[in-house]
N, C-alpha and C positions, 0 to 999 in steps of 0.2 A: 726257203725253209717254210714246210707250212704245217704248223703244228695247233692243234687243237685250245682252244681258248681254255675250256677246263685244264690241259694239262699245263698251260701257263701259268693259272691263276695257281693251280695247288703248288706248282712249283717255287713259285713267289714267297706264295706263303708259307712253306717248309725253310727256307732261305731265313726270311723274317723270324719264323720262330726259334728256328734255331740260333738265329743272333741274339735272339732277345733271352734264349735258355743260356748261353755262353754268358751276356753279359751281368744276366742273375748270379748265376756259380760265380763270376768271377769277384762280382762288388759281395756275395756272401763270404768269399772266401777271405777280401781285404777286411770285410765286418769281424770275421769270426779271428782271423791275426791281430788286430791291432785291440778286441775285448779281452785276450788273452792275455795281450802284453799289458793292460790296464790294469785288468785281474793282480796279475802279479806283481805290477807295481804300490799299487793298493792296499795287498795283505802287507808287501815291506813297509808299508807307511806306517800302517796300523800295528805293527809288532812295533817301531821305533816310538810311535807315540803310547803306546802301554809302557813302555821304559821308561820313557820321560815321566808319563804321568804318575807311577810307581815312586821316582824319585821325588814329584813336590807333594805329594802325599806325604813322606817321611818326614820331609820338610817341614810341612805344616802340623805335623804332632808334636815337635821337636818347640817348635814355635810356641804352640798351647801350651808344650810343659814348662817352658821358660816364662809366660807370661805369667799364668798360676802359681811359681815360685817367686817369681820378682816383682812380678806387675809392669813389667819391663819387657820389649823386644829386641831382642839380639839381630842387627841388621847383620852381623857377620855370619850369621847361620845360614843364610842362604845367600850372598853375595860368592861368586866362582861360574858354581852349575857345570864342574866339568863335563858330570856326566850326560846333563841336558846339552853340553856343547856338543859333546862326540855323536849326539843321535840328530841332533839338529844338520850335523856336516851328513849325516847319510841322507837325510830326508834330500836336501838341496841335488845330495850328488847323485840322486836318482833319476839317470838320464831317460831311461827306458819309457818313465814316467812323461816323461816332459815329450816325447817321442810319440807317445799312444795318445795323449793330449791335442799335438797339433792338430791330429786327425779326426776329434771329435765332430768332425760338421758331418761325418760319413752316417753319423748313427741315427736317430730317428729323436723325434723332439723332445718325447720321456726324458730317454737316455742322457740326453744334451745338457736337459734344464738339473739332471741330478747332480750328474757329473761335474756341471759347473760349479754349483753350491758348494761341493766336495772341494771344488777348485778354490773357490771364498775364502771355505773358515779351514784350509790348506797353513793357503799363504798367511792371513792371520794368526793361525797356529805358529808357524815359524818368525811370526811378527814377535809377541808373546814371547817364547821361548828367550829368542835374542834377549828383549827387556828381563827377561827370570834372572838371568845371570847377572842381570847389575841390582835389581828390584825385586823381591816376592810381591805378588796381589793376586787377588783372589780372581778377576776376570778367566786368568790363564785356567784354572781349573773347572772352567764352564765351558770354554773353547776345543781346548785340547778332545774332551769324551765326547762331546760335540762332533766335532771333526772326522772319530773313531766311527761313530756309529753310522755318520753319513758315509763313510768308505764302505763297511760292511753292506749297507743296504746300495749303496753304489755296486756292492760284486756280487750281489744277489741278483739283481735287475742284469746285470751282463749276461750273469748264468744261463740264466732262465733263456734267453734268445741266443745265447751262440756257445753255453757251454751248458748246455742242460742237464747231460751224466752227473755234474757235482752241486747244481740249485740245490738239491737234500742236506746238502753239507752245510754251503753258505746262506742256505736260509736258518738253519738250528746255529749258524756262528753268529748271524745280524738279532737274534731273536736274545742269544745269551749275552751280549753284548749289551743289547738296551736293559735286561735283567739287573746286570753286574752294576751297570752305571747311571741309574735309576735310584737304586737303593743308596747307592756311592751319595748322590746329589742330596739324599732324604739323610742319613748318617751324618754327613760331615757337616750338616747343617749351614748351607753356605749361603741363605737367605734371612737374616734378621727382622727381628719387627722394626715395621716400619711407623712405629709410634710417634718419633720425633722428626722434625723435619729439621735433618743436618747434613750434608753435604755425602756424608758417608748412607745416607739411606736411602738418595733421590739417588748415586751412583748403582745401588742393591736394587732397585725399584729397576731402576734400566735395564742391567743386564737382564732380569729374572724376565721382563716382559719380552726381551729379544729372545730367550731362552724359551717362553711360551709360544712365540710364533714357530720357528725352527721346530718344536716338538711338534706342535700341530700339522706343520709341512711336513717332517716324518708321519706321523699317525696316517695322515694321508693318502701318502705316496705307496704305504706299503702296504695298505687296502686295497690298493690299486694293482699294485704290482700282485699283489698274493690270493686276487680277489676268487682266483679255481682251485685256491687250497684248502685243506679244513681249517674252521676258524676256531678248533678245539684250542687251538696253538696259539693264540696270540695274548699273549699276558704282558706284551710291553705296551700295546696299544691301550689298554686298559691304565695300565701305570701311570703312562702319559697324562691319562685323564685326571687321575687319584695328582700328581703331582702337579698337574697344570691349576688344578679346583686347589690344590694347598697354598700353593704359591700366590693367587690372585686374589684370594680372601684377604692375606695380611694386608 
């Protein structure tokens, strides 16, 4: 057979490319399956932990009005948590979750390093919740919306690369998210002065600084992520600021 070296070489390289276009489609396609099933493991997280968190919000007003009437805490007011039990068993039994998980090495290092985080103050979250049902303390209520927001801008970042039709969506969800629990943080006043040094304010001192970095990690990431969109829209990144300068002054 004596065939022409050009028609070899194109030949070769039409073979090559086309393996190489097959093997694009095919790891976009496992990309674009298993951000889906992230996606919506994700949102289910984040509806189960707005319930939870809903419930020690009540808690803790309940708490205030009892201390203000007695001077007293009522350990029985928050020892049970059925309802934090029953969102606690969805969170766990969210297999799909655990599924889209093992396949994080597929995605690109952004994605990895977010996702992971999310994976962090996850499992901590459900660390917490356990403890709620024997214990109230304030940690859980810094973890918990913690936790929310890094999902939210966890399915923004997914969006954006393998579901792009709905980024518009979950990026106004990640944005009103930091809004709502933001202000949550500044209201409920969960950071004390730190005037005396007593056990209970070097423990308030802690969290708020781990709560500082985590926010700056946010404020970052979503720069990043959001940096070809209008920046008319970013009023959580701002907050961050406003909250992070409140926090470290005391």
């Amino acid at each position: 057979m004596n065939f022409p070296l050009v028609t070899i070489l194109a030949t070769t390289a039409s073979i090559f490319l086309g393996n190489t276009l097959i093997r694009y489609f095919t790891d976009r396609k496992e990309k674009t399956e298993f951000a889906v099933l992230f996606i919506n493991a994700i949102e289910s997280h984040i509806s189960d932990l707005s319930k939870i968190n809903s419930s020690i919000l009540e808690i803790r007003k309940r708490i205030i009005i009892i201390r203000h009437i007695s001077g007293e805490e009522d350990v029985e007011i928050y020892k049970g948590g059925e309802d934090c039990k029953i969102y606690k068993l969805s969170l766990i039994e969210n297999k799909s979750y655990d599924t889209a998980f093992d396949k994080i090495g597929i995605f690109n290092e952004s994605e990895i390093d977010l996702a992971s985080l999310y994976n962090k103050y996850l499992k901590e979250s459900l660390y917490l919740i356990d403890i709620f049902c024997r214990q109230y303390f304030t940690k859980i209520q810094i973890v918990i919306p913690i936790t929310q927001i890094l999902g939210c801008l966890c399915i923004y970042q997914l969006s954006l690369n393998y579901s792009r039709q709905y980024s518009a969506k979950y990026r106004e969800n990640f944005l009103e998210e930091c809004s709502y629990i933001l202000t949550l943080f500044v209201e409920t006043n969960l950071f004390p002065n730190y005037s005396y040094y007593t056990e209970s304010s070097i423990i308030s001192r802690n969290m708020s600084d781990s709560l500082i970095e985590v926010l700056k990690y946010i404020r970052e990431k979503y720069r990043k992520i959001d940096k070809a969109k209008d920046t008319n829209n970013r009023q959580p990144v701002y907050l961050f600021r406003a909250l992070i300068n409140n926090i470290s002054s005391r």
